[in-house]
C-alpha positions as CSV (number, residue, x, y, z in Angstrom):
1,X,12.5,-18.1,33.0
2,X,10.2,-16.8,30.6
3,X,6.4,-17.2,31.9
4,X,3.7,-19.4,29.6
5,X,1.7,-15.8,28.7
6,X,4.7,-14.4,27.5
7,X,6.0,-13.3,23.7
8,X,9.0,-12.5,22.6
9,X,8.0,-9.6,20.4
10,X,10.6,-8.1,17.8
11,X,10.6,-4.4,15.8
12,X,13.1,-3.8,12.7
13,X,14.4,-0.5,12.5
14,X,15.9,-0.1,9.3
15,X,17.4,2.1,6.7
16,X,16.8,1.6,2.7
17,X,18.7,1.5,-0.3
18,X,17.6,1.4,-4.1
19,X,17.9,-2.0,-4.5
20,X,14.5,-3.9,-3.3
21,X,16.4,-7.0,-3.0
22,X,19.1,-5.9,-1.0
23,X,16.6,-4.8,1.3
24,X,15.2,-7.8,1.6
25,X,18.6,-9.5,1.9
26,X,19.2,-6.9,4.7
27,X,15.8,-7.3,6.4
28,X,16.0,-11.0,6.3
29,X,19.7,-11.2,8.3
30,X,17.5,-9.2,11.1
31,X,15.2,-10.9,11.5
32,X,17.7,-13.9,12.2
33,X,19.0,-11.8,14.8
34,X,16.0,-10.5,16.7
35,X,14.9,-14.6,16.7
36,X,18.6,-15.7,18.0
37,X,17.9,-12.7,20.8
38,X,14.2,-15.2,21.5
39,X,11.6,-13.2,19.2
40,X,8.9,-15.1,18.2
41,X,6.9,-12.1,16.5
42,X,8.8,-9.9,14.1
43,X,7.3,-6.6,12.4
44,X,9.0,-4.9,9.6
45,X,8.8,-1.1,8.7
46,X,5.8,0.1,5.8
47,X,7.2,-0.8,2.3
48,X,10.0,-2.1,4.0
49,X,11.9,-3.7,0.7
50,X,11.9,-0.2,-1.1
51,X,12.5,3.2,-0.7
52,X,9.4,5.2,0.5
53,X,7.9,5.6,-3.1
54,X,5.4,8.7,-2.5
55,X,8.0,11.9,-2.1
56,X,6.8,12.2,-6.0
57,X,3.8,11.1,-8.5
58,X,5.9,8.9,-11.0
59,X,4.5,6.5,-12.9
60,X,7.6,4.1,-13.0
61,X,7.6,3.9,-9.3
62,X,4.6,1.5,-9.6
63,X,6.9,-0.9,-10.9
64,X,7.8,-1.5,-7.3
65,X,4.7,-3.2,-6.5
66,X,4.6,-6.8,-6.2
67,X,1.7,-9.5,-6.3
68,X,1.1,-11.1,-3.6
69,X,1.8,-13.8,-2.7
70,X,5.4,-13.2,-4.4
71,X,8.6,-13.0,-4.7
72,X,9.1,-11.1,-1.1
73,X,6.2,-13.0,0.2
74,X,7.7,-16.4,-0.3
75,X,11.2,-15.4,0.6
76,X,10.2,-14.8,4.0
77,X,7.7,-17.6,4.7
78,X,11.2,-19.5,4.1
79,X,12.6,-17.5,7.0
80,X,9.2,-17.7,9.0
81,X,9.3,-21.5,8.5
82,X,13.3,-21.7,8.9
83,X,13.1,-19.3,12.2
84,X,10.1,-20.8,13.8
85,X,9.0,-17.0,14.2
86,X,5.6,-14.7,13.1
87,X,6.7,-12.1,10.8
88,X,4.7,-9.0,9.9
89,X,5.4,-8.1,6.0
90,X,4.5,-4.0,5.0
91,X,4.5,-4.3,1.2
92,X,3.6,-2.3,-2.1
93,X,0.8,-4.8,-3.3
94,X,-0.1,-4.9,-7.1
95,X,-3.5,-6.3,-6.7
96,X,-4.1,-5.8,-10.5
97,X,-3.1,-3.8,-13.6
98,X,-3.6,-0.2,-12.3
99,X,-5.1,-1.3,-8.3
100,X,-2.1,-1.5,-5.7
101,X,-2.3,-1.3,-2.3
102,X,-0.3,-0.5,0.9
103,X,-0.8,-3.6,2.7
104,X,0.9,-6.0,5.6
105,X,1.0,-9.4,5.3
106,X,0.8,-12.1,8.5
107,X,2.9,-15.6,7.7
108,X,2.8,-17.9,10.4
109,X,5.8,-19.7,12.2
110,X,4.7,-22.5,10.1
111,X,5.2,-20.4,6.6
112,X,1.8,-20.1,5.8
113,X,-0.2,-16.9,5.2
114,X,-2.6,-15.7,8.6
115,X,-3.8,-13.5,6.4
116,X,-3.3,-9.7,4.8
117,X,-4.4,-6.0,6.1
118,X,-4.6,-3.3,3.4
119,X,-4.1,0.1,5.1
120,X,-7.5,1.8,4.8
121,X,-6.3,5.7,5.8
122,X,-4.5,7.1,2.5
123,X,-2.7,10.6,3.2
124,X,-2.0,12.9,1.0
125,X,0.4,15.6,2.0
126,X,3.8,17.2,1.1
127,X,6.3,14.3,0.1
128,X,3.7,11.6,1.1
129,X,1.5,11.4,-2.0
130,X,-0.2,8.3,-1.2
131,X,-3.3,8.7,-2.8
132,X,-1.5,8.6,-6.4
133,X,-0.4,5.3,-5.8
134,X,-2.5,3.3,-3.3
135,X,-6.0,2.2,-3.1
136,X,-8.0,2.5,0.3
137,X,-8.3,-1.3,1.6
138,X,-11.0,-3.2,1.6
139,X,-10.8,-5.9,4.3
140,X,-11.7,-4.5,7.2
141,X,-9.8,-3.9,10.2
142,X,-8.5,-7.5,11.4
143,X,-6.5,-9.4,13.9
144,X,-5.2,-12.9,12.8
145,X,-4.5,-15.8,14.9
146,X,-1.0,-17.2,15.1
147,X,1.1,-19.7,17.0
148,X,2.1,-17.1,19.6
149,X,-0.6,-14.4,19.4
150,X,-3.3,-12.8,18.0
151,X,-1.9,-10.3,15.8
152,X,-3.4,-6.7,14.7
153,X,-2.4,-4.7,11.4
154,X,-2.8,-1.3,10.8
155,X,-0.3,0.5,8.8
156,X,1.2,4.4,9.4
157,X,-1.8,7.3,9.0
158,X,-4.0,4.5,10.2
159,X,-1.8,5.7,13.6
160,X,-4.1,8.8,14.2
161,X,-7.8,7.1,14.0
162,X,-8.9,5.3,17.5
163,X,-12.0,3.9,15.8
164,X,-9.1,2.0,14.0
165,X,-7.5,1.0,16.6
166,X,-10.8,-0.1,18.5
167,X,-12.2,-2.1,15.5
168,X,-8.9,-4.0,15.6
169,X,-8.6,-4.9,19.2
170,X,-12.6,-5.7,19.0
171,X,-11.2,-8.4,16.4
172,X,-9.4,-10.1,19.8
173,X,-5.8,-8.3,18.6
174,X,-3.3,-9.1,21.7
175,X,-0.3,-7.3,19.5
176,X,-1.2,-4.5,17.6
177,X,1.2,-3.2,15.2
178,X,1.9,0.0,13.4
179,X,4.3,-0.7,10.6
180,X,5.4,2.9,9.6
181,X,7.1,5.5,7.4
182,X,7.3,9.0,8.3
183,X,9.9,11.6,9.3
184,X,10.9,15.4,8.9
185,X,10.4,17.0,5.7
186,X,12.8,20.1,5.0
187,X,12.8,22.7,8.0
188,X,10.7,20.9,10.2
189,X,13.0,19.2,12.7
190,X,14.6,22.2,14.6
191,X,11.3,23.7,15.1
192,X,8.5,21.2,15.5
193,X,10.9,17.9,15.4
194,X,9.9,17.0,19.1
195,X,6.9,17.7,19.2
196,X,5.9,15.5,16.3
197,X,7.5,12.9,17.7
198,X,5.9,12.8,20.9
199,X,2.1,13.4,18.9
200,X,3.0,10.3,17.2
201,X,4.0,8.4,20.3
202,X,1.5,9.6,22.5
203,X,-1.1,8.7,20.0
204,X,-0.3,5.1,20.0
205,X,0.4,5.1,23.9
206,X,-3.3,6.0,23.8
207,X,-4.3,3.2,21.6
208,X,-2.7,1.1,23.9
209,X,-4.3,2.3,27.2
210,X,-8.0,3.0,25.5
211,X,-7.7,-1.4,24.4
212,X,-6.2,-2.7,26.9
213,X,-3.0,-4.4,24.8
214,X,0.6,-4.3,23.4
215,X,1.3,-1.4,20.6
216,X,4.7,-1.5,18.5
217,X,5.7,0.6,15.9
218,X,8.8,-0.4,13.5
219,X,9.9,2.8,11.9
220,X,12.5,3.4,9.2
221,X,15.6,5.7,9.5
222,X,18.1,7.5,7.8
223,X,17.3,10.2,4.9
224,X,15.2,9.1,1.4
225,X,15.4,11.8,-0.9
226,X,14.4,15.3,1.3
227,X,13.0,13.4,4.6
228,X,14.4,12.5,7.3
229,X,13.0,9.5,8.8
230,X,12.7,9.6,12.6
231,X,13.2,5.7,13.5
232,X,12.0,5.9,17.1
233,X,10.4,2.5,17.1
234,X,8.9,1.6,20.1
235,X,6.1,-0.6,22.3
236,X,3.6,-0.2,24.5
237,X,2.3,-1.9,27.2
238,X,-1.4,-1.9,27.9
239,X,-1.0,0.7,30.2
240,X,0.5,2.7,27.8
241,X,4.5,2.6,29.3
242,X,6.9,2.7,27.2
243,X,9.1,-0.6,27.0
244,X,11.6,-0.4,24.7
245,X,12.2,2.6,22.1
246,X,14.8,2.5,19.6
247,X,17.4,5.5,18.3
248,X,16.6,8.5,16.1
249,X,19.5,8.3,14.3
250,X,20.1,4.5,13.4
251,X,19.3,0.6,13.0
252,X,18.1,-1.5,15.6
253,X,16.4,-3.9,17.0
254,X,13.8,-3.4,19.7
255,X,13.2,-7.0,21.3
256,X,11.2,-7.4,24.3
257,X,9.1,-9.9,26.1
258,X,5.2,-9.0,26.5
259,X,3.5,-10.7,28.8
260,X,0.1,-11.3,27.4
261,X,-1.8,-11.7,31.1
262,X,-1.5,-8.1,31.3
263,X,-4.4,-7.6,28.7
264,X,-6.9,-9.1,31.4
265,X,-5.8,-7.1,34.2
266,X,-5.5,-4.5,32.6
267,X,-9.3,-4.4,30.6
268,X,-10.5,-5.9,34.2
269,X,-8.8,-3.1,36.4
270,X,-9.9,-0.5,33.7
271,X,-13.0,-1.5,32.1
272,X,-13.6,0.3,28.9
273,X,-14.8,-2.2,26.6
274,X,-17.7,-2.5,30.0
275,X,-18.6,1.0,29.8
276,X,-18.6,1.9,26.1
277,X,-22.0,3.4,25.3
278,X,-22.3,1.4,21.5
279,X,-25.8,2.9,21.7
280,X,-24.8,6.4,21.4
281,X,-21.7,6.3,18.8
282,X,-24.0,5.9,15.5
283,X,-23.1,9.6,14.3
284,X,-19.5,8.3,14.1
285,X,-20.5,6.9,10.9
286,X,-21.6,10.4,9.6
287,X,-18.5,12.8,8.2
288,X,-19.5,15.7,10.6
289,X,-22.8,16.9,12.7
290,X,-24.3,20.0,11.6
C-alpha cells in the first residue's frame, strides 16, 4: 500500500537517433510505461528529442531549436493530460531569432505548463561547446508546484554548483532533478571512466544530503558521434542513498517510490538550513577573494 507522502517518481534513460520526432515518438511510449509501472513524475534526459547538438559549432544545428510552447511542448501535455502524470521536458529553446536556450519545461498532470527553468551554467569544453549555442538563463533557480510535488529544475553542469542546488531547494523543491547529457570522450573511459562517474554521482548524493530532499538524474546512453554517453541514471534520497541506478550500457527505466516525509526528518534530524550562517556568505557573490 503506498503511503499518502509518497510519489511515484520516474527517470528515462534513453538513446537518440537523428530523427527529433522519432525521439519523441520513442520517449513518449516510455513514459507510458514508467506511468503503467505507477509514476506520477517523469523526467526526461537534456535535449532529449535530439542528438546532443554541441560535439561541433554548426550553424544548421540551430535549426533544432524549437519555440516554446511547441510542437514537442504540446505533444506531451497530451500525454501529461492522457497519463495523469508530471513530466519534466529538457529542450533546445528558440527564445528568438539568434537567443536559444537549454531549458526544462514542467507540464502538470492536468496539461498545463508549471512553468520553465533555463539552465544558467553554460560549459564550454571539448565536444560540449555550449556556449556557441545557448544563452545563460534568466529565471532564476525555481521549484514549481504540481499535483504530486514540488518540483526543482536544474539542467547538467548546473550538477557541480551547490549554491544551485541550495537556491532551488530554498524555492521549497521536494524533487530535484538533473536532466543530463554527458559521457566519455575519446580515451577517457579506461583510464578515468570510474572515477568520473562516481564525481558525478557523489556530487548530486551531496546535493541531496546538504537539502535535505530527493535528487534524480535521467541520463542518455549509447554513442553520439565520438562520446560515449554513460546512462547511469539514478536517485537520491535525502540522506544521500542511492535508490535506484540504471545501466551503463542501455535503456531503462528507473521507477521508484519517494516518500516525501523523509524531507522533514531528515532537515529536523540534520539541521542545516538551522545553522547556515546567511550573515557570513556575502563574498559568494564576488568571483574570488584576493
Amino acid at each position: 500500500m503506498i503511503k499518502k507522502s509518497e510519489v511515484r517518481v520516474g527517470l528515462i534513460q534513453m538513446s537518440c537517433g537523428t530523427d527529433p520526432l522519432k525521439n519523441l515518438e520513442r520517449s513518449i511510449i516510455k513514459i507510458r510505461e514508467a506511468a503503467a509501472d505507477g509514476a506520477q513524475v517523469v523526467c526526461l534526459q537534456e535535449v532529449f528529442n535530439t542528438q546532443y547538438p554541441c560535439q561541433a559549432e554548426e550553424h544548421a544545428r540551430f535549426e533544432l531549436a524549437e519555440p516554446i510552447p511547441g510542437p514537442t511542448t504540446q505533444a506531451l501535455q497530451k500525454i501529461a493530460k492522457e497519463c495523469s502524470v508530471v513530466i519534466v521536458v529538457p529542450l533546445f529553446e528558440k527564445r528568438a531569432p539568434g537567443l536559444y536556450h537549454n531549458t526544462a519545461v514542467v507540464l502538470d498532470a492536468d496539461g498545463s505548463i508549471a512553468g520553465m527553468y533555463r539552465k544558467m551554467h553554460i560549459p564550454d569544453d571539448p565536444l560540449y561547446y555550449e556556449k556557441f549555442y545557448f544563452t545563460p538563463g534568466d529565471l532564476g533557480f525555481l521549484a514549481f508546484k504540481t499535483k504530486y510535488a514540488k518540483v526543482g529544475v536544474c539542467i547538467c553542469w548546473d550538477q557541480w554548483y551547490p549554491e544551485a542546488a541550495r537556491l532551488t531547494a530554498m524555492q521549497g523543491a521536494e524533487l530535484l532533478f538533473y536532466p543530463t547529457a554527458i559521457g566519455w570522450i575519446p580515451g577517457e573511459r579506461e583510464v578515468y571512466g570510474a572515477s568520473q562517474y562516481s564525481a558525478w554521482q557523489t556530487m548530486m548524493r551531496s546535493h541531496a544530503i546538504a537539502n535535505g530532499l530527493f535528487v534524480g538524474a535521467p541520463n542518455r546512453v549509447g554513442i553520439e558521434g565520438e562520446i560515449q554517453f554513460w546512462g547511469g541514471s539514478f536517485l537520491a534520497d535525502p540522506y544521500g542513498n542511492i535508490v535506484s541506478q540504471a545501466t551503463h550500457d542501455g535503456e531503462a527505466n528507473v521507477v521508484v517510490s519517494c516518500d516525501l516525509s523523509l524531507i522533514n526528518t531528515a532537515r529536523t534530524h540534520w539541521p542545516f538550513f538551522r545553522d547556515r550562517r546567511i550573515d557570513a556568505f556575502g563574498d559568494l557573490q564576488k568571483r574570488w577573494l584576493e
